[in-house]
C-alpha positions in Angstrom: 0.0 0.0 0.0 1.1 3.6 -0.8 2.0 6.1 1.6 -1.0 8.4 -0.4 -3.4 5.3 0.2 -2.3 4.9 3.6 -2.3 8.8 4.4 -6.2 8.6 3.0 -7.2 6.1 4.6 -6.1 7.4 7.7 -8.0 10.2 7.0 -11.1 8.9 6.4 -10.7 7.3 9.6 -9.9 10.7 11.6 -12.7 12.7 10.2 -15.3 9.8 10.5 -13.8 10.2 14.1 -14.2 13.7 14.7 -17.9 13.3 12.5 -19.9 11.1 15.1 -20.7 12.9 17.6 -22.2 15.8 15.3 -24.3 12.9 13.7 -25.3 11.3 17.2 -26.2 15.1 18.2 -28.2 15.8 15.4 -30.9 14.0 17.4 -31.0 16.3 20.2 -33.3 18.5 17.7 -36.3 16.6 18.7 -36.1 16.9 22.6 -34.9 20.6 21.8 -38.1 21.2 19.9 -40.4 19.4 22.7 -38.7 22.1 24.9 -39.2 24.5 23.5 -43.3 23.6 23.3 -42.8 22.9 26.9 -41.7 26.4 27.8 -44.7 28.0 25.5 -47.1 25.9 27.4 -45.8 26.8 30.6 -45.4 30.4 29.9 -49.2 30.4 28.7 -50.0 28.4 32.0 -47.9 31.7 34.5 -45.6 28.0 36.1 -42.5 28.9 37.3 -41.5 25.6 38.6 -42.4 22.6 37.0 -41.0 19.5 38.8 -39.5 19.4 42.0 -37.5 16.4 43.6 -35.5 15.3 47.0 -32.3 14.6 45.8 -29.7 17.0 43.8 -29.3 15.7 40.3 -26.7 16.8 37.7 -27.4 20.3 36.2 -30.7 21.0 37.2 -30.3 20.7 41.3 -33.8 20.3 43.2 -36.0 21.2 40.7 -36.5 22.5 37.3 -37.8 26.0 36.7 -38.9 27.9 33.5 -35.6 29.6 34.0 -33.8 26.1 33.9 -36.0 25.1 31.3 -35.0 28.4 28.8 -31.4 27.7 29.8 -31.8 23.7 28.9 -32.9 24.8 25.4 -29.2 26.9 25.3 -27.2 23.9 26.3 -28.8 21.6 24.0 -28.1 24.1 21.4 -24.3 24.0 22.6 -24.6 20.4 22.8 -26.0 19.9 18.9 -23.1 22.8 17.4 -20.0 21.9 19.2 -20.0 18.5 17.9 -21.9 19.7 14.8 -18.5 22.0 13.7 -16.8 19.0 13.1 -19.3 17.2 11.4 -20.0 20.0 9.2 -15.9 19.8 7.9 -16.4 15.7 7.5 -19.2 16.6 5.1 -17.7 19.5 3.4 -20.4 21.5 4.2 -19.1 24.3 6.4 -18.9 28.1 5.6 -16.4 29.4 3.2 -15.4 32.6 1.4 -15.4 31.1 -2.2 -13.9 33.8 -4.2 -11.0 32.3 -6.0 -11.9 29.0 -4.6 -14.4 27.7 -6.8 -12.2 28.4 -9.8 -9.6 26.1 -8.7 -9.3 22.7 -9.9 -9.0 19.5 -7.3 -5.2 20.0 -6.6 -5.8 23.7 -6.2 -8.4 23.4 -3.5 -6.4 20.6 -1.8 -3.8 22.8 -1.7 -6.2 26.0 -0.2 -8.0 23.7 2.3 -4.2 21.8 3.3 -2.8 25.6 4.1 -6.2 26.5 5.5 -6.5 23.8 7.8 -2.7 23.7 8.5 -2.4 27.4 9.1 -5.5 28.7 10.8 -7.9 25.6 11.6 -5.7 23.6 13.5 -4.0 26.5 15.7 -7.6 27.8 16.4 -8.6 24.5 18.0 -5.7 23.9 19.6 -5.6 27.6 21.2 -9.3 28.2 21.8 -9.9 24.6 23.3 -6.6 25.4 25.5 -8.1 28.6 26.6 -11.8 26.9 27.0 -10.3 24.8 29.5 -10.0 27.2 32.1 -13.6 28.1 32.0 -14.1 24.6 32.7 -12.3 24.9 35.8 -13.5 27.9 36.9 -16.7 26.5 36.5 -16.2 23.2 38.2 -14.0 24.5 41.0 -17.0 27.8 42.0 -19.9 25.1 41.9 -21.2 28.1 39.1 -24.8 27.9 38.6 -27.3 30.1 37.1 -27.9 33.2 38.8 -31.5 33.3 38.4 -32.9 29.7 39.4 -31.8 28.4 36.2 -29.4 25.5 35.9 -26.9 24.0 38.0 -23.4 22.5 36.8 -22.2 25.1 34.1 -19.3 22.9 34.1 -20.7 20.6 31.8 -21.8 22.3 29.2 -18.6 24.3 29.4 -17.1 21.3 29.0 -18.5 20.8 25.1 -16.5 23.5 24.3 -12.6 21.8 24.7 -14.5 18.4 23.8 -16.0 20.4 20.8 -12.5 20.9 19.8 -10.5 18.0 19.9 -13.4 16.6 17.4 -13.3 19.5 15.2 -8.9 18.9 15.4 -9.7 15.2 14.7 -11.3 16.3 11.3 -9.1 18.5 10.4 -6.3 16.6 11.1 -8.3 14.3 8.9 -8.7 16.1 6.2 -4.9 17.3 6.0 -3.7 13.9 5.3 -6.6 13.7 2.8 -5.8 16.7 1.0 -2.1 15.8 1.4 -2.8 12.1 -0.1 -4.8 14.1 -3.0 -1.5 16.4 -4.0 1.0 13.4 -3.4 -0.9 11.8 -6.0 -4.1 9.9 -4.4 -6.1 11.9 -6.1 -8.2 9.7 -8.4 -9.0 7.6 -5.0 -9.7 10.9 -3.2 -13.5 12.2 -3.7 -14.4 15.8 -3.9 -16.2 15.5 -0.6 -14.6 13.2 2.1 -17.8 11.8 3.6 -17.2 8.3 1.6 
């Protein structure tokens, strides 16, 4: 096998890595959409606290309010795009500037996306999940909680963002050694879009 074959493969690997949890949190739309019924009921209705329990459980505490309910529908929403940003690069369906791009032939935009990822993509993850962890921390080590009866445990939806990441790194690193295998030479095995 040839180091272009063994790069792509590789590759494919890496962004069907960094590509699952986007498509396992594509399913969170539903439960995001039943609360966001939920909360226009209970608006309608004047509730401000619509289940309460004994014990503390993880991120919503004692009970869960309209407040926590509004805030839910936010972390779901973090929950579905972290993941989603690398998912979106496995399918080749992201945002970008296509002025010159489009023009190109397949070596060209190999070469645009290899500098591209290599350049900016890469050092972004690695600088803003490196930052991102000290929210985290913050977060775990206060206890931080919603101000207003919302949520508890900010912690773990602070924690998509590092974990966000490392996925979107995973593709990217991915689809360097794609692009790489397509200008070494792979490139009649190499699809325009990576998504096999």
């Amino acid at each position: 096998m040839s180091l272009p074959s063994r790069m792509e493969r590789t590759g494919r690997v890496l962004m069907q890595i960094g590509a699952w949890p986007g498509r396992a949190a594509a399913w969170l739309l539903l439960p995001l959409l039943a609360l966001v019924l939920l909360a226009v009921i209970g608006a309608q209705f004047r509730l401000s606290t619509l289940a309460e329990w004994q014990a503390d459980l993880p991120l919503f505490g004692r009970s869960l309010t309209m407040s926590g309910l509004a805030e839910l529908q936010w972390h779901l929403m973090a929950v579905m795009v972290m993941p989603g940003l690398a998912f979106a690069l496995a399918e080749d369906r992201h945002v970008r500037v296509d002025l010159l791009y489009s023009a190109f032939g397949r070596r060209g935009k190999a070469g645009v996306n290899l500098l591209g990822d290599l350049l900016f993509l890469l050092p972004f993850c690695a600088v803003i999940g490196w930052l991102s962890l000290g929210f985290v921390e913050f977060a775990w080590k206060t206890g931080e909680q919603s101000d207003y009866g919302g949520l508890a445990d900010r912690y773990l939806v602070k924690a998509l963002m590092p974990i966000g990441f490392v996925f979107l790194a995973l593709a990217a690193l991915g689809r360097v050694l794609l692009e790489t295998a397509r200008l070494l030479g792979a490139e009649d095995s190499v699809p325009e879009t990576w998504n096999g």
